[in-house]
N, C-alpha and C positions, 0 to 999 in steps of 0.2 A: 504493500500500500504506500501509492506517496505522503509526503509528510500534508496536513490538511490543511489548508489559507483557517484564519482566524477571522473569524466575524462576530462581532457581537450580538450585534441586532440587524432586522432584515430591513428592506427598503431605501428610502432615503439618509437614514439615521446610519444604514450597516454599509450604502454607497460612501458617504464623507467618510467614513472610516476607513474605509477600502483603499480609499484615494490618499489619504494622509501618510498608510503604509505600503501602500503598493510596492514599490522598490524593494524592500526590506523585506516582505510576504514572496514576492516572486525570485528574490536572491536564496532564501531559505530553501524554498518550494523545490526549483531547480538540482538540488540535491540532493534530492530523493535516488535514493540508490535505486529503487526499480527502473525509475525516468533512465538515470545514467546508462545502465545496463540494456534498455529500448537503443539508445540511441544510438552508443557504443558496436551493439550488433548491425544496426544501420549501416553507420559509418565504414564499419571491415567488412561488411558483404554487399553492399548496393554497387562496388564499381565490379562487380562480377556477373550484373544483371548484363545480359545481351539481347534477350529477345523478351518480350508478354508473357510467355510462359513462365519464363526464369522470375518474373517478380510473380504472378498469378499464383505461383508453386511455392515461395515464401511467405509464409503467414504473418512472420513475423514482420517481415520487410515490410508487407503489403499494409499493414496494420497502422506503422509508422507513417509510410508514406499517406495513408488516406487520412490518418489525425491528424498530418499537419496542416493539412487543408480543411480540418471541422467536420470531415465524413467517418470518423472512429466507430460509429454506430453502424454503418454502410457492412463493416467486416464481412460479414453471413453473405452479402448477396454479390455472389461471384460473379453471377451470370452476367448480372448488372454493371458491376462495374468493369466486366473484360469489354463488353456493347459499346458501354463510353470511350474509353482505349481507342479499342479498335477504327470506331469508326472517327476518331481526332474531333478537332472542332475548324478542319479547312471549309471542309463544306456546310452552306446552310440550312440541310437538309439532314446533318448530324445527328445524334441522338442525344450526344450533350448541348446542342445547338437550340434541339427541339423542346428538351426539357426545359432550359431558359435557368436551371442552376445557377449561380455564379461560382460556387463553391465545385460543381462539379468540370465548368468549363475550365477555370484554374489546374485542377487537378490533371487534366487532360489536355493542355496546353503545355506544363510541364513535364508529363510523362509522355510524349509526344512518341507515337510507333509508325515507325513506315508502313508502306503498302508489303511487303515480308514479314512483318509482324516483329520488326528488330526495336532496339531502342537500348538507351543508354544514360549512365545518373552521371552526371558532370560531375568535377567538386564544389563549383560555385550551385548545383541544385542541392547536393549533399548539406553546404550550410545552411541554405537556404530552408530547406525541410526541418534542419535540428533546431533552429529557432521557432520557427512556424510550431514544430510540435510542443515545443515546452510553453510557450504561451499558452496556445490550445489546448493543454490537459491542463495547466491552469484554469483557464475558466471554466472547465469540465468539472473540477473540483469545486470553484464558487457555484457552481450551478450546483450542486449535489447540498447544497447549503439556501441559495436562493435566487432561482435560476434566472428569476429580475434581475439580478446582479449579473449575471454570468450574459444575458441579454445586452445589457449598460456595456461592460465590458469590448463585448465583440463590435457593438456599433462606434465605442470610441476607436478600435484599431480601424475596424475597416470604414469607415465615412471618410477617412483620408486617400483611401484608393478610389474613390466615389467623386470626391470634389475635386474643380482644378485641373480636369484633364479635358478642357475644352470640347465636352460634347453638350450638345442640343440640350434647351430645358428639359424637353420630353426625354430625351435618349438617357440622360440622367436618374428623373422619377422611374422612368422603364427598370434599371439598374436596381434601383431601390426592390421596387416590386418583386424583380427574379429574385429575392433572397430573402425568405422567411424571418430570419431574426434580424433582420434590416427593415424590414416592413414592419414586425413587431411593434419595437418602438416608433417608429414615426407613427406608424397609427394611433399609439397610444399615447406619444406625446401629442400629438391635433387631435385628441379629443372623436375620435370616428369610430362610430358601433361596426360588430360585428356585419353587419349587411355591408360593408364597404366594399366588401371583396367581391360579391356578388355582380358588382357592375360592371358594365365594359371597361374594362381597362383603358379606354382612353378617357372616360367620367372620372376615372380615379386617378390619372395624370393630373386631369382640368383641376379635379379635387387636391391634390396634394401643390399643385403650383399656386392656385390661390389660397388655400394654405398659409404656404413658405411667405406670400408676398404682405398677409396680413402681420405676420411672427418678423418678419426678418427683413421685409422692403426689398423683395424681392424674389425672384418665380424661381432662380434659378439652383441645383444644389450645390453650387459654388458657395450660397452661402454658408456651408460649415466649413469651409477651410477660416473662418473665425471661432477661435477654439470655446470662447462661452456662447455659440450658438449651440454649438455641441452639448457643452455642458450644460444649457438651458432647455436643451431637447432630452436628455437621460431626466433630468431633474422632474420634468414634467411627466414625463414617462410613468416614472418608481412613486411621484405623487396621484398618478391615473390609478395606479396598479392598487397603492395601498387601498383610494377612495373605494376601486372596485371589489373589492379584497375584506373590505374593513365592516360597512354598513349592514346591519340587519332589516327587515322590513320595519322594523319600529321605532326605526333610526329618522330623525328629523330631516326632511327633502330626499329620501332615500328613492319617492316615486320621481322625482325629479331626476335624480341622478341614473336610475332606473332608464329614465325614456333618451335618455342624452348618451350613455351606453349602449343601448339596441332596443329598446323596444320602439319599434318603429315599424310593425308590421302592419302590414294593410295599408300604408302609404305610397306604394306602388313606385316605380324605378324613378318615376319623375320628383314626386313629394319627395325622397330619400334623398336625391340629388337637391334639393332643395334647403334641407335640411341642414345635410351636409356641408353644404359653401354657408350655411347661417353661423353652423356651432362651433364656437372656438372656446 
C-alpha cells in the first residue's frame, strides 16, 4: 500500500488544506516503496517493448503505462484498449478519435504503433510516464478519501493543457466536454443540473461560453490560464458539491436548491436551455 495523503476534512475546508501541503504530501507520497518498485520495473523493461504485443503481454508494464494517463481502472479491458492502439488517432475515423476520450487519445498518441503492429518507449516517454504516474496515483489516493478532491486536483493539472493553445472558443469547450472529470467540475462550478448533458452538444458549448463570459469577461477557455480563475472555478465546484451533499429536505431553501440542481423536468429542451443561460 502507498503511504496515504492526509486530509483532515473533506471539501473546501480539506481543499485549502491540501493546497497548503501539497508539496510536502506528494514528496512523502512518492516514496512509497510499492510506487518505486511500479516504476523501477517500468523503467528496466519498457525499452525492451518492440511490438503491441510485447506491452499487451506485460501486465505490469501495461498497468503503468495506462495510470499515467488516468486509465488505471481501464487494466481488465484488453480488448479495448489493444482497439485504441491499434487503430492510433491519425485517422478521424479512429476508435480513440470516435470515443472523443482525451485521456484515451493521449494514451494513444504516445504509444503510437505502426501499420506492423511495432512501437517503441523512448527515454524522454519513459520520464514522461514516471511522472504522469506518480501524480496520478496520487490523486487516486485523495480520491479514495474524497474524490471532490481528487476531481479539484486533476482539473488544476490538466486546464493548463486546455488553455493557451490557441484553439477556437468552441474547439476549446468541445475539449472540456470529451473529458468526464473536466466537465465535472465546470459543471458544477456554473451551477448546471444534471439534464445538461442531455443537450446537443452545441447548447452546451452556447451554455458553457456564456457561462465563462458572465464568470470571467469572456467566452473563451483561455480564460484559466489566470490561475484564480482556476482557483475560483474548484472553489465553487467543492462549494456546489458540499450545498449538494449537505441539505436534507427540511433544510431551509433546500426546494430551491432542489430545482437549480435538476429538477427541471417537464421543461422541455427549450425551457432547460433557458434556464440554463438564466442560472448562475
Amino acid at each position: 500500500m502507498p503511504i496515504q495523503p492526509f486530509i483532515p476534512s473533506q471539501g473546501l475546508a480539506g481543499w485549502k488544506f491540501l493546497q497548503t501541503t501539497l508539496d510536502k504530501q506528494v514528496e512523502t507520497f512518492n516514496k512509497s516503496p510499492d510506487l518505486q518498485l511500479d516504476l523501477d520495473y517500468f523503467n528496466e523493461n519498457a525499452g525492451d517493448v518492440e511490438t503491441l504485443d510485447d506491452l499487451m503481454g506485460d501486465r505490469r508494464l501495461l498497468t503503468v503505462a495506462l495510470g499515467a494517463f488516468g486509465l488505471g481502472e481501464e487494466i481488465n479491458k484488453g480488448a479495448y484498449v489493444r482497439k485504441i492502439l491499434e487503430e492510433g488517432t491519425e485517422s478521424r475515423t479512429s476508435f480513440a478519435n470516435r470515443l472523443g476520450n482525451t485521456d484515451y487519445l493521449a494514451f494513444a498518441k504516445n504509444f503510437a504503433v505502426d501499420s506492423e503492429g511495432k512501437m517503441s518507449i523512448s527515454d524522454d516517454l519513459k520520464t514522461l510516464v514516471s511522472e504522469a504516474y506518480q501524480e496520478r496515483r496520487f490523486e487516486v489516493e485523495v480520491g479514495n478519501i474524497d474524490n471532490s478532491l481528487r476531481l479539484s486536483l486533476n482539473f488544476k493539472r490538466e486546464i493548463q493543457a486546455y488553455a493557451g493553445q490557441g484553439v477556437s472558443e468552441k474547439a476549446g469547450w468541445f475539449r472540456v466536454l470529451g473529458s468526464v472529470p473536466m466537465r465535472t467540475v465546470v459543471e458544477g462550478a456554473f451551477n448546471l443540473p444534471s439534464e445538461f448533458s442531455a443537450l446537443d452538444v452545441d447548447k452546451q458549448v452556447e451554455i458553457l461560453t456564456d457561462k465563462a463570459q458572465q464568470k470571467f469577461g469572456t467566452k473563451s477557455i483561455d480564460a484559466f490560464l489566470d490561475p484564480n480563475n482556476v482557483e475560483d472555478t474548484i472553489n465553487q465546484y467543492l462549494l456546489r458539491e458540499q450545498i449538494s451533499n449537505g441539505p436534507s429536505g427540511s433544510t431551509p431553501g433546500s426546494t430551491a436548491l432542489a430545482l437549480l440542481g435538476g429538477g427541471t423536468s417537464g421543461l422541455g429542451s427549450s425551457g432547460l436551455f433557458n434556464l440554463l443561460l438564466s442560472n448562475t
